[in-house]
N, C-alpha and C positions, 0 to 999 in steps of 0.2 A: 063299238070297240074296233080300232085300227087290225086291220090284219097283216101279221108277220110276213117278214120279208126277209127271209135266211139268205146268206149266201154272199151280202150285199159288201164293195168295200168300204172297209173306214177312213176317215179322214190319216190316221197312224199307219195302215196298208198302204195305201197311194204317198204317205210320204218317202216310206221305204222303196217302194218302185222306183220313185222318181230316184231318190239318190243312189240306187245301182245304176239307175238308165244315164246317170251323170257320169258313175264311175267310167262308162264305156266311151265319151266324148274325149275324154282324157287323153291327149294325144292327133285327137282328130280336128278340132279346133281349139282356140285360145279361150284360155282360161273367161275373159270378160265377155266373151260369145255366150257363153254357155245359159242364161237367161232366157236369149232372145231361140235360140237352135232347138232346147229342150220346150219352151214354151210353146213354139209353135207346130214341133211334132206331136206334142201332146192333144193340142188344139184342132190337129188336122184330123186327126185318130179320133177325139171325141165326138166329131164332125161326122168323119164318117160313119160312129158309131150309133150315133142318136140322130137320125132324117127328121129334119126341120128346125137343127137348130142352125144350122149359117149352109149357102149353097155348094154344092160338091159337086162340080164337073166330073165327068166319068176318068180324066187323067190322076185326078186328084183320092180318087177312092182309093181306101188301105188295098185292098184286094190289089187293085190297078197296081199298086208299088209294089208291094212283095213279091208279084209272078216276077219281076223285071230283077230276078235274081243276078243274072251277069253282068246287067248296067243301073247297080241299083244308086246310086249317085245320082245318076243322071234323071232315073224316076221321081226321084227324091226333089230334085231339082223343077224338073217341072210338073211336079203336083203340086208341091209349093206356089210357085208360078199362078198355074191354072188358079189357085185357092184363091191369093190373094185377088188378081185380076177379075174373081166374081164375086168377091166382096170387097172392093175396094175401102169401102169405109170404116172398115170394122178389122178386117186383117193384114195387117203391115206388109209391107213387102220385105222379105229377108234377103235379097239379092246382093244388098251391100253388106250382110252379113257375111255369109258362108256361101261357098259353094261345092254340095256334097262330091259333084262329080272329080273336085279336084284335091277331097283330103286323102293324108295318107292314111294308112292301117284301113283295108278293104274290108279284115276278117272282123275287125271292132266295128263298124259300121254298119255289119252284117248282124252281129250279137244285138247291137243297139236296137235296131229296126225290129230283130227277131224279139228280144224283151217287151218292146212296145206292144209287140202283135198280140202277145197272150195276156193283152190288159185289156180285158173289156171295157169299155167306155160305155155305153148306153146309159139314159134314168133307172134302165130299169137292173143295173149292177153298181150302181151306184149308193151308199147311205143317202147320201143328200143330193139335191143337183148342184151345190156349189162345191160339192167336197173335191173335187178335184182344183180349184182354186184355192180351197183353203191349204191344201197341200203344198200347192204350188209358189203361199204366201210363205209358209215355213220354209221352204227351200230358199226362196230369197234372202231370208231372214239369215239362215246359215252361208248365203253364200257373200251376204253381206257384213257380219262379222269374220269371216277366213280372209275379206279381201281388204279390209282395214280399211281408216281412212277413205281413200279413193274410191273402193267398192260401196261404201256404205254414207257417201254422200248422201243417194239419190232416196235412200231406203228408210221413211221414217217409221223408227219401234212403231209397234200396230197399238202399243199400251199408250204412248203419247198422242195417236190418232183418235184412238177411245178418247180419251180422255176430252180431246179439243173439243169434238161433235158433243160430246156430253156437254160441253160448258154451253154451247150456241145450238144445243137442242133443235135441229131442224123438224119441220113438221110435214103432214100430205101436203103433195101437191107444190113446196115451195122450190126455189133453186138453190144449188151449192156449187162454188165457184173454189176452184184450187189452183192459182196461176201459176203454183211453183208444182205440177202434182205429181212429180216423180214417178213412182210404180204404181199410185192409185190408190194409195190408202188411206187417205182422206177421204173420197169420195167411196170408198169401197165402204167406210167404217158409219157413211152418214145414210148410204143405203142399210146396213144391216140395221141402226138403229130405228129409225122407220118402221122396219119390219117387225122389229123387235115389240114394238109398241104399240103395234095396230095390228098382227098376225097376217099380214099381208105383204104380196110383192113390195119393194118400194116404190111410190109413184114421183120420188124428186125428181128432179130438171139437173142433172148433173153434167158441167163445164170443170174443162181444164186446162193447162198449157204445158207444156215441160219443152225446157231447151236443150237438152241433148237428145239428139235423135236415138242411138240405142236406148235410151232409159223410156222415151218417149214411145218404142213399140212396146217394151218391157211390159208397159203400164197398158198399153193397151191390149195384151195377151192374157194380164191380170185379171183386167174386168171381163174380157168372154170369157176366159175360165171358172168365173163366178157367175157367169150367166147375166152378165151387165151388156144390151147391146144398145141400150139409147142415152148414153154417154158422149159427149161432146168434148173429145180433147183434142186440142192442136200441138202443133209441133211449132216454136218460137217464142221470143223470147218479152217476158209478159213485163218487165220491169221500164222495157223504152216501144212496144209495140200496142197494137192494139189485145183484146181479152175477147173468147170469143160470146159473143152476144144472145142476151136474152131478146124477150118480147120487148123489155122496156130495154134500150140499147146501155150496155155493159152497167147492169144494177141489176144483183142477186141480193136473196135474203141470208143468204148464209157466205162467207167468205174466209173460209180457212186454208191456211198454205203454213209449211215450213222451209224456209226458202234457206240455199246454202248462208253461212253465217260470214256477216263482213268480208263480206266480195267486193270488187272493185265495180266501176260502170261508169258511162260518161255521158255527164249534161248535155253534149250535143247531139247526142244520137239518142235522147228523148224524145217520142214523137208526140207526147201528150201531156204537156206541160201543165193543161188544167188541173190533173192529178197532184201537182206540187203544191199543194193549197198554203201547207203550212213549210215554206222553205227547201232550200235544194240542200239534202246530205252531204258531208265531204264525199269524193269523187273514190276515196278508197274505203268509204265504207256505206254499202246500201243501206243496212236496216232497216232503217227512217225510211227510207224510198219504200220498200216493203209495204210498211205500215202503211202510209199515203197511199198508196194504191190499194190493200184492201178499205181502206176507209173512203175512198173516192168511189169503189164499187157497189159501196153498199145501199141498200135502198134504205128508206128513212127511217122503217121500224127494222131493218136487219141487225145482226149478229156477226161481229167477226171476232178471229183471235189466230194469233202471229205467233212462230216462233221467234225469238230474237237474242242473242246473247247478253248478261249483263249490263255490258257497256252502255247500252243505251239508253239507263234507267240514269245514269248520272257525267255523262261524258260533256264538255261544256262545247261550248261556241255556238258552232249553226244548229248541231243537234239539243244542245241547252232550249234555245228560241223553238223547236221543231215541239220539245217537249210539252213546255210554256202553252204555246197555242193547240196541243191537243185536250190540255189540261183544260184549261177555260175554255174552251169551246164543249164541254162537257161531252168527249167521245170516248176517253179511257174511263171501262166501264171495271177494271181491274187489272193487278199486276200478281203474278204466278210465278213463285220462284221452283222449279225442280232440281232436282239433285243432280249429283254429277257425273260422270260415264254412264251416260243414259245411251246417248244416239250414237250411231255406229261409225261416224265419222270425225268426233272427238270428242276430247276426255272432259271440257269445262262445262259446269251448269249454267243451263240456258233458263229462258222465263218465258212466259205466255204473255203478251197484253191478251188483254180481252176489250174489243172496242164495238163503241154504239154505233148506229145510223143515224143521223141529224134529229131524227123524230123520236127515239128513244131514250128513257134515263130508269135508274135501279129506282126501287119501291122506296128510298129515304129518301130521293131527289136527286137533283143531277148535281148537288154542291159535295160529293164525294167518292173518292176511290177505295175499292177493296183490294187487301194484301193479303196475298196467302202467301208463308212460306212452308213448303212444303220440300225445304232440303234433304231432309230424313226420310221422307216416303218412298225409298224404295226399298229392294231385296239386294245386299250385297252376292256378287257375284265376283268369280277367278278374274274373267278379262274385262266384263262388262258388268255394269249395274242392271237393275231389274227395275220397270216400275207396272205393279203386279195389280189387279183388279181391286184392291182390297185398300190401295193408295189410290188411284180412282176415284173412287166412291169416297172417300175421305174427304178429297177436296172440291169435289164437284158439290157436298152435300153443304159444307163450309160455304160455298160461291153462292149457293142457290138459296140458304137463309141468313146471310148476310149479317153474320154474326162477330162479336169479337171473342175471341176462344184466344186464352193467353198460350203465348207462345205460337202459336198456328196462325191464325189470322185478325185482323183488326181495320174496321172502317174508319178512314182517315180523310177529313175533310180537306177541299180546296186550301182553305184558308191557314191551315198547319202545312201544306207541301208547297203554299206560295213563299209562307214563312222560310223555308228550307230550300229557298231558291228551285221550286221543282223538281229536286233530286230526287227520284223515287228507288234509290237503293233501297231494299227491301225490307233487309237487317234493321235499318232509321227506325222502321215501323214496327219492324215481329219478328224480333230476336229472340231465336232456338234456343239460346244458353241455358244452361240447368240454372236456378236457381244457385245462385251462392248460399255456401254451406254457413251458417251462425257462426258466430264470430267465437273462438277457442275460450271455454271457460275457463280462465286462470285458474281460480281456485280448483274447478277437479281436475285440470293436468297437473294440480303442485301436490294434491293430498286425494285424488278417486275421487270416482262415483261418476255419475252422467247427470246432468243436469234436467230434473225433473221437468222443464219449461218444454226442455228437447223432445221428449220422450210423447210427452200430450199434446204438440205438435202434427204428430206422427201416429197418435193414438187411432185414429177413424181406418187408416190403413190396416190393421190390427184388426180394428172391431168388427169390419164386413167377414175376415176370416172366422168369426167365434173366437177371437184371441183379446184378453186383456192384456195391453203390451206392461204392465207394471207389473203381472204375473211371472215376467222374466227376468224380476229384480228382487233382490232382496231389500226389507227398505234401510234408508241411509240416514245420513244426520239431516238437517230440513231443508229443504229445498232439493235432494239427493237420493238417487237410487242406488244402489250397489250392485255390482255383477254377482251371480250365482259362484257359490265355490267354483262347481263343477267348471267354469271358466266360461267366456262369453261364447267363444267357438261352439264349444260344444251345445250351449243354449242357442244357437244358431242352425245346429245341425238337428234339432228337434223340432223347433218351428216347422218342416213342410209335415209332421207325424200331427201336430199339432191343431194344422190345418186341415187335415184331412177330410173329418164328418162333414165340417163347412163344405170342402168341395163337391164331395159325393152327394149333399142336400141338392147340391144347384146344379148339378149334371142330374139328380133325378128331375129336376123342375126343366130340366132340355128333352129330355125325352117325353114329359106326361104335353109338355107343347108342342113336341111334332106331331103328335100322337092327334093333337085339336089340327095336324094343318094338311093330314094324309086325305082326306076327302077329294081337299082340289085337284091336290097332284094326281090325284085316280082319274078326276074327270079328264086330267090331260092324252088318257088312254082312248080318249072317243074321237079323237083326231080336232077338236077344236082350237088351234093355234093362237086364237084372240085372248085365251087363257093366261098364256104365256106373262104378258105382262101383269094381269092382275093377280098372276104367283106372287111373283117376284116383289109386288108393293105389297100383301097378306104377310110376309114371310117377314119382310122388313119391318112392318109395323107390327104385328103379332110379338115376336121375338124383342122388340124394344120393351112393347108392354111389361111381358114376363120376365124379360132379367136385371134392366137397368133399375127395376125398384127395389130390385136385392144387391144391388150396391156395389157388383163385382165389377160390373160390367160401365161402361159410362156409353154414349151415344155413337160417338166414334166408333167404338171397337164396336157394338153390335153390329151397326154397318157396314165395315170390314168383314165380320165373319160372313155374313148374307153374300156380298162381293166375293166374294173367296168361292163358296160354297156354290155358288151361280155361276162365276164362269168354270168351277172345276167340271159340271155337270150339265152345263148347258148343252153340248151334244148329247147326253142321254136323253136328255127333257124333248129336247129335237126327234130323238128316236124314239120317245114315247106316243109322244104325239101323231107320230106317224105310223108306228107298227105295235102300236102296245108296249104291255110287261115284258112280252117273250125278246118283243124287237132290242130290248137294253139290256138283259141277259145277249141276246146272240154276239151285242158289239164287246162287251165286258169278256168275251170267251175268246176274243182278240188281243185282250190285252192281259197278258199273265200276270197274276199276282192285284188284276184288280178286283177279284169274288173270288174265291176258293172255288174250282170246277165240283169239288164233292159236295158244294151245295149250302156247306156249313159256313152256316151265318159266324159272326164275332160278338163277344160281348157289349153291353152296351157301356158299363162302367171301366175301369179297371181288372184290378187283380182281385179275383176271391165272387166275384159274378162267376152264372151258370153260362154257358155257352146256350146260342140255340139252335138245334140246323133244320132244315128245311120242316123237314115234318112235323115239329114244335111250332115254325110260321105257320104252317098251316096250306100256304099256298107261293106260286112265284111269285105273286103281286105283294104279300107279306115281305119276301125276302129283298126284292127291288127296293121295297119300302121302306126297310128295315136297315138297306144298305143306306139309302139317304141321309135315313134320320143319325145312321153312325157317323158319316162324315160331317155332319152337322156338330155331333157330340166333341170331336176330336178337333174342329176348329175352335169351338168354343174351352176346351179343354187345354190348349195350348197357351190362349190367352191368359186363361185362370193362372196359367203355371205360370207367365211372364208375370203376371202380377202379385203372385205369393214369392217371386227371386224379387221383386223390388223390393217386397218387405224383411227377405233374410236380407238382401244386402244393407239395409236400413240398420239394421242391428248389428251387423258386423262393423260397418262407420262407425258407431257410437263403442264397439272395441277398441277399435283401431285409432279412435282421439282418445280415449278414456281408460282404456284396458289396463294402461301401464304407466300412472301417473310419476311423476318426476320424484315425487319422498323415493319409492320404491328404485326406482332409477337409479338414486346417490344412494340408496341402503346397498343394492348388488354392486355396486362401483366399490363403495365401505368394506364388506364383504369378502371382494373380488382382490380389492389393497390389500388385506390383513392374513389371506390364503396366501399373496406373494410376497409378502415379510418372513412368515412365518417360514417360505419353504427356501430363501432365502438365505435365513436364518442355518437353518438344517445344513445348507448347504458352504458354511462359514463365509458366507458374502457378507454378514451384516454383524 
């Protein structure tokens, strides 16, 4: 059993730190500083907090700064200095950033340094050893939707990084190359998974380039913060230059970038024309250049995938030919439409290719491309869209069996996109659209009723609830159901009473199944990390077993909920693994309102369930456990409710065409005349 380790911070502490320690720069340098100045005080501090993880001259030790009370600028200045100059390779030089000796507000600069000082840094105050990067990600995150646009270029969502590495799945031992790598999160996202899957450090060969120098230390402050020190990123510019090199010279197994979207660039100052295989881009728009270059990178069985906007799926001329020849040449291994105000530097949905290595084609053959749209997967959000672990998993699951799911995705042969002049607009293939509604039965809008055809349609949506849907009708003349006196609304507003037992049956069948899955998640208290992944496929395929054949659930959404539930709790799982039961109580007692500190557990069902609190668990391991299986019940619970509002709104449709047929219409019109005759009348008008 792991042993506890109180005291420790969490990844939600250190982010809080950081953005007071932001607050205090305020003033003292520019706003787009603030990245590089924060990241690498924090970086020096951790440095000298934990010996042995990057070299610390004795100028550069925290101690060494803070005595230097009167000229702490200047300490500030060259411990930096000193830093970087003994780790050249790993620690940027910030000289052309800042220099402390010469900001204004002494006394702020003084609070800054003194806030850093009483943040321990060491492993051994730390939850995780990356948890000070993962903090440091979220800061980005924020500091790249406040800077709009131009701040949030360089910053790809860490959910669209998940995602990419999901799709080209790197494995031990291989390379991952990101020529456009911004702040690292592509490569930060192809290490976690690695790890994620083996319980082990990551062992990839990680390469990258980024062309702006700020963003380019950025990135590089990212990965030491995450404890990444055998990362290979350059500074220049990977679109007309060389990439920096493997063993086999520049051909990686993995090659994922999101490069800025239809930039300009010029044919002449291409230094590697071989890359052009398949045509030279208009000069004001890369993307194509993009792509050819991960796909010139890649070695024969690798894996790439590009971000790229739209346009490039159907825009004609040179990029038409560009398209033409990646098609037939069987390297587009799929096209990814997501949603829109995803990334933080503009509001239009972009798309993934996903492309082969010369030696690679999908399990149908290489005479076909896969279409996912996946417009709708994400979370509406105020300023920005969301695309959340749960949409993820959605389409990664879609890509990887290669399935046609209507509306969502569809494999489409060569021979149909050759037909289509190779336009691979998306929508061509896997249009979103609802279903068009039946065409209006004349006769029940001229004399009632709903058309019995409609109703049995619709009937199976009904039936997984324990609902007969003709039980919400009275019957009508033939072919016709009639609405309840009581009116359709009201029979509308009975339907979730109606569904009820149904629900509470299949939330108890979620619980008697967590119940078969607590074992493992216990073993993960013995500190065996290799676990982790064969949770997470148990939980997956367990949970399919047991719901999707009670008919609420379909494949998708079980996956989502697993997705959801995993990254809401993968810190804890993290913390379990490492310090026990006590260890995910202790971080939970950080965060208010996520366990009730008096111990008392929640019910598992809804309303009219016993509560249980601790001493009814029995133990903390019960209550840890108990806490799981609720958030497990309350994902899956959510879903049930979106799917019993499609069947009230079902019903309400069939109101709202049908509730008020046209006789009755011209009766209250009839009605409504002979009220204003009569009063008409009364009133010697007539």
């Amino acid at each position: 059993m792991a042993e506890s380790r109180t005291g420790r911070l969490t990844v939600d502490q250190l982010q809080e730190h950081i953005d007071l320690a932001v607050d205090e720069l305020r003033g003292l340098v520019s706003n787009t500083a603030y990245p590089e100045v924060i990241g690498s005080l924090l970086l020096l501090k951790r440095a000298s907090d934990q010996p042995g993880l990057l070299l610390v001259p004795d100028d550069a030790r925290w101690p060494r700064v803070t005595a230097h009370s009167n000229a702490l600028g200047e300490a500030l200045d060259r411990a930096l200095s000193a830093f970087h100059a003994s780790n050249p390779a790993d620690v940027p030089d910030l000289s052309e950033t800042v220099r402390f000796d010469r900001v204004p507000g002494v006394r702020s600069l003084h609070r800054l340094v003194g806030h850093l000082d009483q943040l321990p840094l060491g492993d051994e105050d730390l939850e995780f050893p990356d948890g000070l990067g993962l903090a440091y990600d979220r800061f980005l995150a924020d500091f790249s939707t406040a800077a709009g646009p131009s701040g949030g270029e360089f910053f790809t969502p860490r959910a669209v990084c998940r995602l990419m590495v999901e799709l080209a799945a790197p494995q031990e031992g291989q390379s991952v190359s990101d020529p456009c790598a911004g702040t690292g999160g592509m490569l930060l996202e192809a290490a976690q998974y690695v790890a994620e899957h083996t319980g082990r450090d990551s062992s990839l060969a990680l390469y990258g380039q980024e062309i702006n120098s700020s963003v380019w230390r950025t990135g590089q402050l990212d990965l030491l913060l995450h404890g990444i020190r055998n990362a290979t990123v350059t500074h220049g510019d990977s679109l007309v230059g060389p990439l920096p090199t493997t063993d086999d010279p520049a051909r990686f197994d993995r090659v994922l970038m999101a490069p800025p979207l239809s930039v300009k660039y010029s044919q002449q100052e291409v230094t590697h024309p071989e890359r052009v295989r398949y045509g030279w881009a208009p000069e004001s728009k890369a993307d194509l250049m993009f792509v050819q270059l991960a796909l010139a990178a890649l070695r024969p069985q690798g894996v790439g995938a590009v971000v790229t906007p739209h346009g490039v799926l159907f825009r004609g001329g040179a990029e038409a030919g560009i398209r033409r020849g990646i098609v037939l040449d069987g390297r587009l291994d799929a096209v990814i439409g997501i949603g829109p105000n995803v990334f933080y530097n503009t509001g239009i949905p972009a798309c993934i290719l996903v492309l082969r290595g010369r030696g690679t084609s999908p399990a149908e053959g290489p005479d076909n491309v896969l279409f996912i749209n996946a417009e709708r997967e994400v979370t509406k959000g105020r300023t920005k869209n969301r695309m959340e672990a749960q949409h993820v998993a959605k389409i990664v699951d879609a890509y990887r069996r290669r399935q046609d799911l209507p509306g969502f995705s569809r494999v489409v042969s060569v021979g149909e996109l050759a037909a289509h002049d190779f336009n691979l607009n998306i929508r061509r293939y896997v249009d979103t659209a609802p279903p068009a509604a039946p065409l209006l039965d004349i006769s029940a809008a001229l004399v009632g009723g709903v058309p019995r055809a409609e109703v049995e349609a619709h009937a199976h949506a009904f039936d997984v609830f324990a609902i007969n849907a003709e039980s919400l009708f009275d019957p009508g003349r033939p072919g016709y159901l009639d609405f309840l006196p009581e009116g359709y609304e009201a029979t509308a507003a009975r339907i979730p009473v109606l569904a009820k037992p149904r629900e509470e049956s299949f939330l108890l069948d979620v619980q008697r199944w967590w119940q078969r899955q607590t074992p493992l998640v216990t073993k993960l208290a013995d500190g065996n990390h290799s676990l982790t992944s064969r949770l997470h496929d148990q939980l997956e395929d367990s949970l399919h077993a047991a719901l999707v054949s009670a008919d609420l659930l379909d494949r998708q959404q079980v996956i989502g909920v697993v997705a959801s539930w995993w990254s809401m709790h993968w810190d804890d799982l993290r913390r379990l693994t490492a310090d026990g039961f006590q260890g995910v109580l202790d971080r939970w007692q950080t965060r208010p309102g996520r366990v009730s500190l008096s111990r008392r557990g929640q019910p598992w069902a809804g309303e009219g369930d016993e509560a249980h609190d601790a001493d009814e668990l029995g133990s903390l391991q019960e209550l840890v456990l108990h806490t799981f299986g609720l958030s497990f019940q309350r994902l899956v619970k959510d879903v049930v409710a979106a799917e019993r509002q499609k069947m009230v709104d079902t019903y309400l449709s069939w109101g709202e065409r049908y509730g008020t047929p046209l006789a009755d219409l011209e009766q209250r019109y009839q009605n409504a005349s002979a009220r204003l005759q009569e009063r008409l009348r009364g009133l010697g008008h007539v």
